[in-house]
C-alpha positions in Angstrom: 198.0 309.8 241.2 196.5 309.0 244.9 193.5 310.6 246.1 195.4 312.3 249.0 198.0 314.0 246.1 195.1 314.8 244.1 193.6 317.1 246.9 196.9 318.3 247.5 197.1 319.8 244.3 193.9 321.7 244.4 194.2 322.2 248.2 194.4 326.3 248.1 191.2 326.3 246.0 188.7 324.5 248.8 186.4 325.5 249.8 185.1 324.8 253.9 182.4 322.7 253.0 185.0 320.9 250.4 187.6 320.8 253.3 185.2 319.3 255.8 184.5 316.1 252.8 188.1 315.6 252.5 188.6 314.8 256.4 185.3 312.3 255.7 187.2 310.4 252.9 190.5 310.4 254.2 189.3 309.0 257.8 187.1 306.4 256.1 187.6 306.0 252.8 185.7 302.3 253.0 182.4 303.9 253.5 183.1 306.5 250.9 184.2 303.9 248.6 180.9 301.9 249.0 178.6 304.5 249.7 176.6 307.4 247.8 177.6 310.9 247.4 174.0 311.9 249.3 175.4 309.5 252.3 179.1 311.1 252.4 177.2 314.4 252.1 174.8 313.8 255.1 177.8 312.1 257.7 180.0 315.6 256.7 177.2 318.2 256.9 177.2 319.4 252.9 175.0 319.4 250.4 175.0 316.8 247.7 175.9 319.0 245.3 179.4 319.9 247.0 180.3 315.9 246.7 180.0 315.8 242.8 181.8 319.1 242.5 184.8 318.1 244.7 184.9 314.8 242.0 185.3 317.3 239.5 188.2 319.3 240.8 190.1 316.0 241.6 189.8 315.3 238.0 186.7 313.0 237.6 183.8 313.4 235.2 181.5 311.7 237.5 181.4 310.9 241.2 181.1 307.1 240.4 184.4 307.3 238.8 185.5 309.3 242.1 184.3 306.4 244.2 185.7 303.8 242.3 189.4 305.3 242.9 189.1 305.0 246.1 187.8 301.5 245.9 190.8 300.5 243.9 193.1 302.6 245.9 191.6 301.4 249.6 189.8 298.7 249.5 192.1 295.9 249.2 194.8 298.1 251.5 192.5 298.0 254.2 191.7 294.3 254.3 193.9 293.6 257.4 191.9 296.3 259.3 189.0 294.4 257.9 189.5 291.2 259.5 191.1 292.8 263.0 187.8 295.0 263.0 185.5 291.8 262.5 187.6 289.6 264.8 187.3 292.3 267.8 183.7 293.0 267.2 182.9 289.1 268.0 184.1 289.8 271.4 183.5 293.2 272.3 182.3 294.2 275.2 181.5 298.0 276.6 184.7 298.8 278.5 186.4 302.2 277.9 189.8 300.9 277.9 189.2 298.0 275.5 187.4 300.4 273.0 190.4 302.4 273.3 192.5 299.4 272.5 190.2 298.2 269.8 190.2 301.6 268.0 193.8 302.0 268.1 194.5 298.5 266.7 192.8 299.6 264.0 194.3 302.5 263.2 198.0 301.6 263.6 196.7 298.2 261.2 195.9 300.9 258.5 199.0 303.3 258.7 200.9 301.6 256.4 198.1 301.6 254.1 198.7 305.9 253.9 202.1 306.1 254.9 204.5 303.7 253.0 208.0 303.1 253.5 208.9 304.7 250.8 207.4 308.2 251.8 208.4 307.5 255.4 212.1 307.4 253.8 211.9 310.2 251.5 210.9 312.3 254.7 213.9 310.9 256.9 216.5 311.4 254.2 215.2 315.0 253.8 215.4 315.5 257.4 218.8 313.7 257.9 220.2 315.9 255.4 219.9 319.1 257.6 222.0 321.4 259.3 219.1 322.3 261.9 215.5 321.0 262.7 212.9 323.6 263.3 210.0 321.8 265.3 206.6 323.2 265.3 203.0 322.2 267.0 200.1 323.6 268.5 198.2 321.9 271.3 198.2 318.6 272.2 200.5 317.9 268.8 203.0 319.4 271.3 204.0 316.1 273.1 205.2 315.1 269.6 207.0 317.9 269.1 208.5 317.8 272.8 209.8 314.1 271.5 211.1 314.6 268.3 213.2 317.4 269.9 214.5 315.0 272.0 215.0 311.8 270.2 217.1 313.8 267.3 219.3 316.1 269.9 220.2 312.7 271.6 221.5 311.9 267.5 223.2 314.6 267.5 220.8 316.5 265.3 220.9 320.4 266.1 216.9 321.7 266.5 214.5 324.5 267.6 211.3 324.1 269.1 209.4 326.9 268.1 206.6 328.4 269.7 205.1 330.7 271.8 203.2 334.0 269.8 203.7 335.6 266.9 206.9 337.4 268.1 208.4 334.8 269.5 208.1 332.0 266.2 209.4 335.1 263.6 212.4 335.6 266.5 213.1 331.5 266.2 212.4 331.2 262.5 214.6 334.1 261.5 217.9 332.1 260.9 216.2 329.3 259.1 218.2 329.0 255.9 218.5 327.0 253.0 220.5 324.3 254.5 217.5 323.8 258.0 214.1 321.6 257.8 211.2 322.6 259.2 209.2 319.4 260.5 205.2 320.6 261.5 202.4 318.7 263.4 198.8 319.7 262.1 195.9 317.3 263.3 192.2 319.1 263.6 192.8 322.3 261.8 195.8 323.9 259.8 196.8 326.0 262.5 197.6 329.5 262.4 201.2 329.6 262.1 201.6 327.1 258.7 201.0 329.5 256.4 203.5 331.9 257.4 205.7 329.0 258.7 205.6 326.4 255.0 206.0 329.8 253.1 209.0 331.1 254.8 210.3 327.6 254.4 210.3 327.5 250.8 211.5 331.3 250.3 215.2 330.3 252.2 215.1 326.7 250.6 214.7 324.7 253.6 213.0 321.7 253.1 209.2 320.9 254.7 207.9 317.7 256.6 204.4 317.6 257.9 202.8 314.9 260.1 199.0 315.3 260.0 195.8 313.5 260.2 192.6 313.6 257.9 193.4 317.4 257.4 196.6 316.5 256.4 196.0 316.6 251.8 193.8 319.8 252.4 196.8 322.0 253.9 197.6 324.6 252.3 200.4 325.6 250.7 201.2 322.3 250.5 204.8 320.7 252.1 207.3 319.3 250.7 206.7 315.9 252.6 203.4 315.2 253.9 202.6 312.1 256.3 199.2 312.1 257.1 196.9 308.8 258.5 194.3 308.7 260.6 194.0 308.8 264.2 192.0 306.4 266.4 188.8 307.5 267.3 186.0 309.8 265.3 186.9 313.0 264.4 184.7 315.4 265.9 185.2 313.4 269.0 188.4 312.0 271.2 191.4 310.9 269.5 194.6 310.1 270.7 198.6 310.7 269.2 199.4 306.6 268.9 199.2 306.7 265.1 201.3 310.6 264.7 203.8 309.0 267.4 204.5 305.9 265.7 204.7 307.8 262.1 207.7 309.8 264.3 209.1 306.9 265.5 209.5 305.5 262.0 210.8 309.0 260.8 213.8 308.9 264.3 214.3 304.7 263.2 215.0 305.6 259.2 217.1 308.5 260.2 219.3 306.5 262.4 219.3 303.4 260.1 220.4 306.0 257.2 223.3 306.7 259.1 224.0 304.4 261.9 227.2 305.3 262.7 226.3 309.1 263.3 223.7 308.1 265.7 225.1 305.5 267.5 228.2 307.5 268.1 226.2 310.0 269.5 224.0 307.7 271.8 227.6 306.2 273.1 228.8 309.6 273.8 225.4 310.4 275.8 225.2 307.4 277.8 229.2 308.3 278.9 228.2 311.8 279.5 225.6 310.5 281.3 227.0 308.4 283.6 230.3 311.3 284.2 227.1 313.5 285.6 226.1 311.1 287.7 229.4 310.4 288.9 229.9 306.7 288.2 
């Protein structure tokens, strides 16, 4: 089992301090792999203590057995980042923009290494599978949720954005049945709105995706699909949504490659409708 199923398992029974070590391993599981559990303890804010415990509850007697799981799980996956990381710092230099580049070269080099093809397909074909698409995000997430909405109406896919407060998401989440998806972006925190979204979810039968970050194997209740990397950047600090946008791309790709004629069809039809409104 992967680390990031393993903490999905045990996910409702974390603790903060547990929750806040998780985001640590997930975002650099390198480190973690060749450090102590006093060092992984210090950079998330915990006591020592927590670090052996959360071993435990994944199923390890020790925390050396914890950190050589990851090793086996990471450290040859995340060789590629390795060599773009060393081949970048020979020539860095202290511009904004090309640390920006440089950490986002990084990051997109180590998706696949969380996000497979096979996980990226299993999510798709769920998705494809649907009558509707309910679409939620908080925050800046929203962009991403603004695009999906319109890459899968423009495939013909029938969605709803939900949003807005309490009243308004129960009022758009009412009709979700057994035969709907719910696809939810969830990057710094679990938001407010996942519990009562994931549950309601799996009491009609539809089916759940989440895109996430670091925080992603912590969620709880857990989703039926989860695609979680990191982002570029630390974080506590700046990060952008290059890695969570080219996870969607991938998901809006697998759909239309699942059924091509479907979405071809209906990009024809758009570009005619298009061009009748425009009046050529």
């Amino acid at each position: 089992m992967l680390i990031a199923e393993r903490v999905q398992t045990i996910a409702d029974t974390l603790t903060p301090a547990e929750r806040r070590l998780v985001k640590e391993i997930i975002a650099k599981p390198r480190d973690v792999a060749l450090g102590t559990a006093g060092e992984l303890a210090r950079r998330s804010g915990v006591h020592e203590a927590t670090a052996s415990r959360l071993a435990r509850k994944l199923g390890f007697e020790t925390y050396a057995g914890f950190r050589d799981a990851i090793r086996d799980e990471f450290i040859v996956k995340t060789d590629p980042a390795l060599r773009v990381r060393r081949t970048l710092e020979t020539s860095r230099g202290h511009g904004m923009l090309e640390m920006l580049v440089q950490q986002e070269i990084e990051a997109l080099t180590r998706l696949s290494s969380y996000v497979d093809e096979e996980r990226l397909a299993a999510a798709a074909a769920a998705l494809s599978d649907r009558r509707r698409i309910f679409i939620f995000a908080r925050g800046n997430a929203e962009t991403l949720a603004v695009l999906m909405n319109r890459r899968l109406r423009r495939m013909a896919f029938e969605t709803v954005l939900v949003g807005g407060d309490s009243r308004d998401i129960a009022e758009q989440i009412l009709s979700m049945g057994s035969d709907d998806a719910l696809l939810v972006f969830a990057f710094r925190r679990q938001p407010r709105a996942y519990v009562p979204l994931i549950e309601r979810a799996g009491k009609v039968g539809a089916v759940s995706v989440v895109v996430s970050g670091t925080v992603g194997p912590s969620l709880s209740p857990k989703a039926d699909h989860l695609l979680a990397a990191p982002r570029a950047g630390d974080a506590d600090a700046f990060q952008t949504l290059t890695v969570p946008m080219a996870i969607c791309n991938g998901l809006i790709l697998s759909m239309a490659q699942s059924d091509e004629m479907r979405s071809l069809s209906s990009l024809e039809q758009l570009g005619e409708l298009i061009g009748e409104l425009q009046g050529r």
